[in-house]
Backbone as CSV, one residue per row, in Angstrom:
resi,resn,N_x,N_y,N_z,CA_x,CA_y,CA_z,C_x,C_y,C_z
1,UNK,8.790,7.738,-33.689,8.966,6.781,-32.618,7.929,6.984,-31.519
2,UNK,7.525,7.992,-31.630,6.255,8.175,-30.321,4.940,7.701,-30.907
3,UNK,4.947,8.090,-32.090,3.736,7.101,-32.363,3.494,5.986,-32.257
4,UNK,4.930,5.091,-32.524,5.310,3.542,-31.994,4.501,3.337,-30.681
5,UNK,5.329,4.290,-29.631,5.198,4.040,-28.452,3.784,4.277,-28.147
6,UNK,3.038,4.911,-28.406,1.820,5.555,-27.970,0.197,4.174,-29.071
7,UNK,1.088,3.655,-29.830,0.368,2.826,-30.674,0.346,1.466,-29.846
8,UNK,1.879,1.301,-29.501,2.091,-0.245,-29.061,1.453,-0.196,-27.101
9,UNK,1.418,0.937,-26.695,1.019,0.828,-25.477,-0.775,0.898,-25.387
10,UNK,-1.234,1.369,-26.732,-2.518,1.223,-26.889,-3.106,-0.043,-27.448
11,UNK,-2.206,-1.016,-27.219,-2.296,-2.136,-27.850,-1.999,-3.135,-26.845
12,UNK,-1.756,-2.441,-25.620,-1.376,-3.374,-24.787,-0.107,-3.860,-25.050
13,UNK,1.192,-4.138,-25.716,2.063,-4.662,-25.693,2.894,-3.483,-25.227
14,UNK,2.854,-3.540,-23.403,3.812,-3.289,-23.267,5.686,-3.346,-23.014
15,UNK,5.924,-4.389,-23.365,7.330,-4.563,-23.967,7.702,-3.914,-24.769
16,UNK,6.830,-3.667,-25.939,7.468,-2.606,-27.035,7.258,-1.555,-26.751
17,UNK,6.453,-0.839,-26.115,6.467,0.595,-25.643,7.152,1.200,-24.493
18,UNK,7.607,0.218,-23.981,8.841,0.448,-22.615,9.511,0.524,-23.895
19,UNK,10.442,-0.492,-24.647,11.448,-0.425,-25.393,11.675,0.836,-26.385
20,UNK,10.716,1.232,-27.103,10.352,2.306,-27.524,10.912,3.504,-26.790
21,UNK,10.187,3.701,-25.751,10.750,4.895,-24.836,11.353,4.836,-24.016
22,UNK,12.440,3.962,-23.817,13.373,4.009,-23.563,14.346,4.050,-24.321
23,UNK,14.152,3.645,-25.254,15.321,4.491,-26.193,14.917,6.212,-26.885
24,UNK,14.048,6.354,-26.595,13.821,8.397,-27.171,14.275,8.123,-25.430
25,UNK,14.049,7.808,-24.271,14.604,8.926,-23.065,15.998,8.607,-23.430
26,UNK,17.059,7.800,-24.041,18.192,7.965,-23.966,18.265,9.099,-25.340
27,UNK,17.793,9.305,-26.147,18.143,10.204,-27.115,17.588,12.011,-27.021
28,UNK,17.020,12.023,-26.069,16.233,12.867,-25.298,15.647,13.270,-24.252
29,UNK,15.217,13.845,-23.890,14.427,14.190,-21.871,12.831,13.927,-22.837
30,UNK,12.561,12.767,-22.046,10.678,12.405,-22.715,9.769,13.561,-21.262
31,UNK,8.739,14.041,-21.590,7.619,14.776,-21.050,7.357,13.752,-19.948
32,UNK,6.333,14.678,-19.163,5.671,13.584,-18.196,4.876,12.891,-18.342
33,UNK,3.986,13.256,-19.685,3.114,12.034,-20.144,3.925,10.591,-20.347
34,UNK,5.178,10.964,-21.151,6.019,9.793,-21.960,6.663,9.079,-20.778
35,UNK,6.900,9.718,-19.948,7.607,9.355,-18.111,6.314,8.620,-17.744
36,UNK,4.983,8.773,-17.777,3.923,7.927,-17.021,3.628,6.635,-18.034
37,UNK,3.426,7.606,-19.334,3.797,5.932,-20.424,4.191,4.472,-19.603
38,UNK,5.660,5.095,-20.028,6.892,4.491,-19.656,6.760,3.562,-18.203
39,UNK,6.799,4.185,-17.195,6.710,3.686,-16.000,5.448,3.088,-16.056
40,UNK,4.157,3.281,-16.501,3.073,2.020,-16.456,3.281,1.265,-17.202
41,UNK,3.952,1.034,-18.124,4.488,-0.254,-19.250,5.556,-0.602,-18.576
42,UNK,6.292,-0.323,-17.998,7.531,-0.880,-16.938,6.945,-1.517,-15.829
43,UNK,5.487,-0.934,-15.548,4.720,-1.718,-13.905,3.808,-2.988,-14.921
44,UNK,3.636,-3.144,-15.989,2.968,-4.116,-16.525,3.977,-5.519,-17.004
45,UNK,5.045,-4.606,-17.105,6.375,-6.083,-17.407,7.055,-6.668,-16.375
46,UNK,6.524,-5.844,-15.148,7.229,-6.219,-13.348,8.497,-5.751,-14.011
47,UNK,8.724,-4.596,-13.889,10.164,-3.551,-13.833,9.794,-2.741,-12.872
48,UNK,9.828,-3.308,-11.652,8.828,-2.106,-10.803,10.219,-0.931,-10.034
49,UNK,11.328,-1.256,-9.983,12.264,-0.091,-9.763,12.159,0.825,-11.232
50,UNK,12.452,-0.187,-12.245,12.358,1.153,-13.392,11.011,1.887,-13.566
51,UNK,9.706,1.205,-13.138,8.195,1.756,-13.041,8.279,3.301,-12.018
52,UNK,9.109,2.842,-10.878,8.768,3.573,-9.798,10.167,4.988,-10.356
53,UNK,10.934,4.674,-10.797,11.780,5.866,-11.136,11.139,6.768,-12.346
54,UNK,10.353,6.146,-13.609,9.636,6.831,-13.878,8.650,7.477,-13.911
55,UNK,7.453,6.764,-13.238,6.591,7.377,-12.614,6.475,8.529,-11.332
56,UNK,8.083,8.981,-10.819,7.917,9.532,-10.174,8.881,10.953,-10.624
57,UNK,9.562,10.442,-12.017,9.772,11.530,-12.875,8.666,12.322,-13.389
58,UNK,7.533,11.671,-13.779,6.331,12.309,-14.201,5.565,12.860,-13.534
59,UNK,6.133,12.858,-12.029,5.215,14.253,-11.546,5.814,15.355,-10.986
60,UNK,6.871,15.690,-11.706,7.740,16.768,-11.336,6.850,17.729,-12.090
61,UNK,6.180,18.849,-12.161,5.150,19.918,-12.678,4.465,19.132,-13.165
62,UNK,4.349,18.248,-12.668,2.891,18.005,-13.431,1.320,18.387,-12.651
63,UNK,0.254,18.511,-13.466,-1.013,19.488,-13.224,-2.019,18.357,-12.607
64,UNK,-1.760,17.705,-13.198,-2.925,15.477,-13.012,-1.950,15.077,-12.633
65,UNK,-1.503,14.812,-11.090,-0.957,13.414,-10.353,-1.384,12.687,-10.079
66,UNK,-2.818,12.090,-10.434,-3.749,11.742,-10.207,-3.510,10.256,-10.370
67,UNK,-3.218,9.495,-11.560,-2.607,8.278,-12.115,-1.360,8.046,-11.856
68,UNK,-0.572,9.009,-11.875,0.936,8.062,-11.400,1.131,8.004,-10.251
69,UNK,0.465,8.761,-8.886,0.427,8.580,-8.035,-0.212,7.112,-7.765
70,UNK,-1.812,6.968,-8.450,-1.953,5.509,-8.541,-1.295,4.035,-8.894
71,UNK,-0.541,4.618,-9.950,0.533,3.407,-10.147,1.492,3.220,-9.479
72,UNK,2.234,4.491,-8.805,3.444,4.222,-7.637,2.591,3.475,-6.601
73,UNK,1.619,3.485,-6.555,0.706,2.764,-5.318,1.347,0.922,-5.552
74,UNK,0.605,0.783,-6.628,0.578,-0.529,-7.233,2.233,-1.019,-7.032
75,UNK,3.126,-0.311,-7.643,4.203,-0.355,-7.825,4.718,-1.291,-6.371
76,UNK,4.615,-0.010,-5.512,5.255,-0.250,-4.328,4.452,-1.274,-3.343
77,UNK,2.986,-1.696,-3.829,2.420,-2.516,-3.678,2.752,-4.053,-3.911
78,UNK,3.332,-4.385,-4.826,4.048,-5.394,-5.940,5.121,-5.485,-5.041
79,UNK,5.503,-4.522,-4.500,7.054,-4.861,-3.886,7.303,-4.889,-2.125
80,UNK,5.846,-5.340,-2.396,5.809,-5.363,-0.726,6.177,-4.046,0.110
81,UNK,6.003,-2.962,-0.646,6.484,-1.727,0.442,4.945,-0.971,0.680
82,UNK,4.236,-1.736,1.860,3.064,-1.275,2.132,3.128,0.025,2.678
83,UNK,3.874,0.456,3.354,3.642,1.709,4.102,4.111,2.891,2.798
84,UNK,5.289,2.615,1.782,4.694,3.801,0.993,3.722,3.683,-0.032
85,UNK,3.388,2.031,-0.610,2.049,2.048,-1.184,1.029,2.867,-0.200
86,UNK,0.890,2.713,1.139,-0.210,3.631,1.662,-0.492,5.031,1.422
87,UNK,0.584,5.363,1.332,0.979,6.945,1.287,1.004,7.205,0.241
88,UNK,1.332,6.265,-1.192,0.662,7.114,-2.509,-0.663,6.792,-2.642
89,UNK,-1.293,5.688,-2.327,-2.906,5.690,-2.476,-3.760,6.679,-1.670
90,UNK,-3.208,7.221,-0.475,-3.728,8.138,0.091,-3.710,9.377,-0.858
91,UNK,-2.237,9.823,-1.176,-2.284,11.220,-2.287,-2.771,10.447,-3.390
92,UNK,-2.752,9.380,-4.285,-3.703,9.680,-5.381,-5.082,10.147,-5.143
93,UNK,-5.866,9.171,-3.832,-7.169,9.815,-3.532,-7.470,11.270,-2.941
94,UNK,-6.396,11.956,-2.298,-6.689,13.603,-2.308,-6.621,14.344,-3.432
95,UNK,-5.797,13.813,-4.417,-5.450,13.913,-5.890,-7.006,13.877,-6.803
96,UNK,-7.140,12.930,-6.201,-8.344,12.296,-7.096,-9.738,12.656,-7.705
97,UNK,-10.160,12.910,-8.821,-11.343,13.198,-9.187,-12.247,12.557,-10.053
98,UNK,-11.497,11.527,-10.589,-11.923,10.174,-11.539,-13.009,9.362,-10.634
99,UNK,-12.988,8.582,-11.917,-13.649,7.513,-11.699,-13.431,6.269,-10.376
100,UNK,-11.808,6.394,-10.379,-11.073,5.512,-9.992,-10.448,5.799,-8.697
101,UNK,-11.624,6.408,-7.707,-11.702,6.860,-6.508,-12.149,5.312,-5.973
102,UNK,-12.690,4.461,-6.073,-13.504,3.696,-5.314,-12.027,2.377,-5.587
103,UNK,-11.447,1.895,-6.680,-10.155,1.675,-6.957,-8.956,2.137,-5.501
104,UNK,-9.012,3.029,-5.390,-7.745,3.382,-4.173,-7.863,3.253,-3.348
105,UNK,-9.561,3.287,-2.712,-10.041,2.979,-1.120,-9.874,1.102,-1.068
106,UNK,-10.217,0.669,-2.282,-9.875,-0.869,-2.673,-8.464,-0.947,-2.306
107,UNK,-7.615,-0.530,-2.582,-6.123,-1.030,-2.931,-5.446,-0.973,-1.058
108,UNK,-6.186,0.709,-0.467,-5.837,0.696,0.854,-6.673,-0.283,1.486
109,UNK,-7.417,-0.963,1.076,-8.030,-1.761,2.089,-7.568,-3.398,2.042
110,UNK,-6.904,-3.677,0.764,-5.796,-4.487,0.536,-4.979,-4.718,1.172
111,UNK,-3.662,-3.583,0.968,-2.878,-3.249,2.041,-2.907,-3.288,3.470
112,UNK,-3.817,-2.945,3.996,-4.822,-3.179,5.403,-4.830,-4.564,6.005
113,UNK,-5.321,-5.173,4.654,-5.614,-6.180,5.041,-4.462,-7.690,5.365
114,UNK,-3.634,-6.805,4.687,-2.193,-7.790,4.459,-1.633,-7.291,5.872
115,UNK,-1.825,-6.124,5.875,-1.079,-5.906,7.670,-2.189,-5.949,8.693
116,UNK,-2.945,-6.666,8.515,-4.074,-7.330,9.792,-4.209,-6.175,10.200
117,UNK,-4.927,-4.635,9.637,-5.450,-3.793,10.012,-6.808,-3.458,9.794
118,UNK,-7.631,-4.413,10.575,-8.850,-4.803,9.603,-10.270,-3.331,10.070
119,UNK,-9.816,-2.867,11.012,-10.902,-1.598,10.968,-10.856,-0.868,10.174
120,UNK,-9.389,-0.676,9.370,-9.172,0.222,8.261,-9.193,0.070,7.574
121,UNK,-9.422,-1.601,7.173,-9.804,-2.614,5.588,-11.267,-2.220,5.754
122,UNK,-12.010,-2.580,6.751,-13.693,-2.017,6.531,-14.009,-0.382,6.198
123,UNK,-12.944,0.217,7.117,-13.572,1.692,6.488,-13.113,1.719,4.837
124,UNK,-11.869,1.242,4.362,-12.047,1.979,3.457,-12.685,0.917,2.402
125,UNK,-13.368,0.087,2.886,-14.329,-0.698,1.809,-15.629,-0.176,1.553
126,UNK,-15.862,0.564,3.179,-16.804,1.862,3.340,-16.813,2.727,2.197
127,UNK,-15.535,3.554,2.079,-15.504,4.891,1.362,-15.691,4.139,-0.213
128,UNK,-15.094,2.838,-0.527,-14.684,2.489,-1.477,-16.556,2.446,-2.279
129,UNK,-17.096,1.940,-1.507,-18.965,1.733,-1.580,-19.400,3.416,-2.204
130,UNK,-18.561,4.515,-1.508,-19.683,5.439,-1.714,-19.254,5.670,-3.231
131,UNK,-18.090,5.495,-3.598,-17.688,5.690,-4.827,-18.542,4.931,-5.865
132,UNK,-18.463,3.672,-6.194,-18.878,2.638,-6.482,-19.553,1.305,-6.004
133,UNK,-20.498,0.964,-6.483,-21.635,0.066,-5.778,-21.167,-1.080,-6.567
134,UNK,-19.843,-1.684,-5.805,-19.819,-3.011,-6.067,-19.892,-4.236,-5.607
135,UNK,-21.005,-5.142,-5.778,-21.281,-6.190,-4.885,-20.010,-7.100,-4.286
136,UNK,-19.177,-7.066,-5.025,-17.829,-7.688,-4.997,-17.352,-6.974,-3.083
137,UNK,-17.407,-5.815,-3.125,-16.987,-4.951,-1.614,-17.611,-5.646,-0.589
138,UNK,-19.202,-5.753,-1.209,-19.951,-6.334,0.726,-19.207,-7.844,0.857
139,UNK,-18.912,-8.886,-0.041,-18.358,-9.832,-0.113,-16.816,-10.130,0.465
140,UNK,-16.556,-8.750,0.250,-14.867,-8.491,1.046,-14.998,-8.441,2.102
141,UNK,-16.347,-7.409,2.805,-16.412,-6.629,3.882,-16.784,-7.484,4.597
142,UNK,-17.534,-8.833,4.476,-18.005,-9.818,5.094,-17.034,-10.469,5.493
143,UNK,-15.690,-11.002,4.728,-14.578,-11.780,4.870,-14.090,-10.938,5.843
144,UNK,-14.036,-9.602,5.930,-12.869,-9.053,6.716,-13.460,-9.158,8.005
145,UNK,-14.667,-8.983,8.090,-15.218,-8.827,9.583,-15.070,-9.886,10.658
146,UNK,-15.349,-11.360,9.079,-15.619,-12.753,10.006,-14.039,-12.851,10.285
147,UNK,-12.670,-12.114,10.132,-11.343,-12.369,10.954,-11.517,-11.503,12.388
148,UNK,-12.286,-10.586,12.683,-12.260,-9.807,13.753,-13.686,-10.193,15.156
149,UNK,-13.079,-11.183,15.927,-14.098,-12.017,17.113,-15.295,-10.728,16.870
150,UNK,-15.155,-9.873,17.195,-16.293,-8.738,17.879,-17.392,-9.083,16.433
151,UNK,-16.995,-9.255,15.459,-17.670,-8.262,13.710,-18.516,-9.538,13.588
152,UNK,-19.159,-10.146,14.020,-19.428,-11.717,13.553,-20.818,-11.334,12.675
153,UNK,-21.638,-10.899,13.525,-23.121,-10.110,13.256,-22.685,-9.132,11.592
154,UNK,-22.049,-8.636,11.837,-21.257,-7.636,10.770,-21.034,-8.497,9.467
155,UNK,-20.615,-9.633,9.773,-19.970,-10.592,9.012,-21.461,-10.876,7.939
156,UNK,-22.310,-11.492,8.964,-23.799,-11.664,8.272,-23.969,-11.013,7.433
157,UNK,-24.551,-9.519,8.136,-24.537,-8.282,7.462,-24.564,-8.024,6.299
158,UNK,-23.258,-8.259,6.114,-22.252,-7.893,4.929,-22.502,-8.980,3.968
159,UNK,-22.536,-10.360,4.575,-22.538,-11.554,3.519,-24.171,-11.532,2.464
160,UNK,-25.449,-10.696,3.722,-26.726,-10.273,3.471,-26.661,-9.367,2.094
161,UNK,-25.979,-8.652,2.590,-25.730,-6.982,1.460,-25.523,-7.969,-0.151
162,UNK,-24.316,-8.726,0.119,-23.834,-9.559,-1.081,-24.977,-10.006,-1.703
163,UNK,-25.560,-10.938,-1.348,-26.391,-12.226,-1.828,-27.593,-11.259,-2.156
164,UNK,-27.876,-9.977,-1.451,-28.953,-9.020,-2.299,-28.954,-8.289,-3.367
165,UNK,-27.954,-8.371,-3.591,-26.871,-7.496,-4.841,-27.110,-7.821,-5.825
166,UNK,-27.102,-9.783,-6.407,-27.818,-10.292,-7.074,-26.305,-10.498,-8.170
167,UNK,-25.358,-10.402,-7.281,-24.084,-10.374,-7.979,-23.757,-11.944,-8.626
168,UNK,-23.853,-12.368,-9.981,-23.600,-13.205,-10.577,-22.559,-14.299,-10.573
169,UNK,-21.804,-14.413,-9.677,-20.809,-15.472,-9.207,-21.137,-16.475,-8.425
170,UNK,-21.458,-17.544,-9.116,-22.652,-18.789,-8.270,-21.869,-19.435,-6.837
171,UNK,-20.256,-19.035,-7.279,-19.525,-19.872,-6.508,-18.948,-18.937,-5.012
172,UNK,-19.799,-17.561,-5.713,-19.689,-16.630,-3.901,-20.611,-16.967,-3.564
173,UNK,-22.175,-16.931,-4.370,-23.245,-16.972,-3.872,-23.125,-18.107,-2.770
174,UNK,-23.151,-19.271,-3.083,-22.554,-20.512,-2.283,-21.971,-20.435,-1.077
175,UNK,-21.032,-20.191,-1.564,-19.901,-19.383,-0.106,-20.723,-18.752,0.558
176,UNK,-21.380,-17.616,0.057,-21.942,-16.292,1.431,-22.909,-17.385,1.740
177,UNK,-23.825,-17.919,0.957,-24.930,-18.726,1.820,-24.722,-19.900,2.806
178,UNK,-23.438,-20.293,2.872,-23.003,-21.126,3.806,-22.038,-20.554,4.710
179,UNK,-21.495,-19.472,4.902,-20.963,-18.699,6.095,-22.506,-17.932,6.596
180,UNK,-23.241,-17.511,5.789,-24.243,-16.932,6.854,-25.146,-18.097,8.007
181,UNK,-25.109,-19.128,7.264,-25.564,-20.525,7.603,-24.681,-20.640,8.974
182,UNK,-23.741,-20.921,8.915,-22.698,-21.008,10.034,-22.401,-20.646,10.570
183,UNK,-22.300,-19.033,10.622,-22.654,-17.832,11.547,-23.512,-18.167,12.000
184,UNK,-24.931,-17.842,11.677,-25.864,-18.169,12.394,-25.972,-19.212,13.502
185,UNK,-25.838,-20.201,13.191,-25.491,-21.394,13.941,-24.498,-21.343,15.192
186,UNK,-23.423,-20.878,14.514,-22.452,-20.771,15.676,-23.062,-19.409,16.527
187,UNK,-23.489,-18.527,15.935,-24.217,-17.288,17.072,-25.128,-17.848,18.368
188,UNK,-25.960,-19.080,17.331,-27.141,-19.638,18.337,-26.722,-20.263,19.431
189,UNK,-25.566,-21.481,19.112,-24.777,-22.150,19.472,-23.676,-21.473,21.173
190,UNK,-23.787,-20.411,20.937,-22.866,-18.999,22.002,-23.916,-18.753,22.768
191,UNK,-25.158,-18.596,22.401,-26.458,-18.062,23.083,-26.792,-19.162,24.372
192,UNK,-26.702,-20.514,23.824,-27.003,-21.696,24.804,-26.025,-21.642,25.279
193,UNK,-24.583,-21.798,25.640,-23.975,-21.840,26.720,-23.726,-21.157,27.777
């Protein structure tokens, strides 16, 4: 039956690999791997109470909290509970040694951004950059700035960084080239009065 489970979750169908292991945890105590299984195939079917009870079984001794700390992020993310999504994306990233460092400074800057905390949506789009160089970030970082009166210049900036990136989405390209357009304008526009 674990091969089931470990086959069908490598297959992406997670319905059958929740179902799977959830029936060995009723016939048995499953490991913390089979507990992180479980609870990320429970956060992929929106079972996010049963996601978040197992995923937080799986880090009782465990050595790598590294990922289920990330998924309780998501989890509690999904469920609108920003302040402890903050607090596991924070410990997955002290946790953290992957790849999927530049991922968590993303997710807090999400969160951030949903609670109109936008200096802390730019920093961690900041940290999120040193991780990973994704043109997709200056494109965020531009949006977030042009909500904050002071960031307007910033806004440019950022929309500049994008459109140099050479990032393949014709329909941002567009976008950034007509907010920098309009920035501009409206900057000039502030200057004469």
């Amino acid at each position: 039956m674990y091969l089931k489970a470990r086959i069908s979750y490598r297959l992406r169908d997670y319905k059958t690999s929740s179902d799977v292991l959830a029936k060995l945890n009723t016939l048995t105590e499953i490991n913390n791997y089979y507990n992180k299984l479980l609870g990320y195939s429970y956060l992929q079917i929106d079972s996010l109470d049963k996601a978040i009870h197992h995923l937080q079984k799986s880090l009782l001794a465990e050595n790598d909290p590294e990922y289920a700390l990330y998924y309780l992020a998501l989890a509690h993310e999904r469920k609108k509970e920003y302040d402890k999504s903050i607090w596991f994306f924070e410990e997955a990233a002290k946790a953290g040694i992957s790849p999927n460092m530049s991922q968590y400074h993303r997710g807090l800057a999400r969160i951030y951004s949903t609670k109109k905390t936008y200096n802390l949506v730019l920093e961690h789009y900041e940290k999120s950059l040193q991780y990973l160089n994704d043109p997709e970030v200056y494109f965020y970082m531009a949006n977030t700035a042009e909500q904050m009166q002071k960031k307007q210049n910033k806004a440019i900036y950022y929309y500049q960084q994008y459109l140099k990136s050479g990032h393949n989405n014709a329909e941002w390209q567009r976008i950034a080239n007509e907010r920098v357009r309009l920035l501009k304008e409206k900057e000039f526009m502030g200057r004469k009065s």
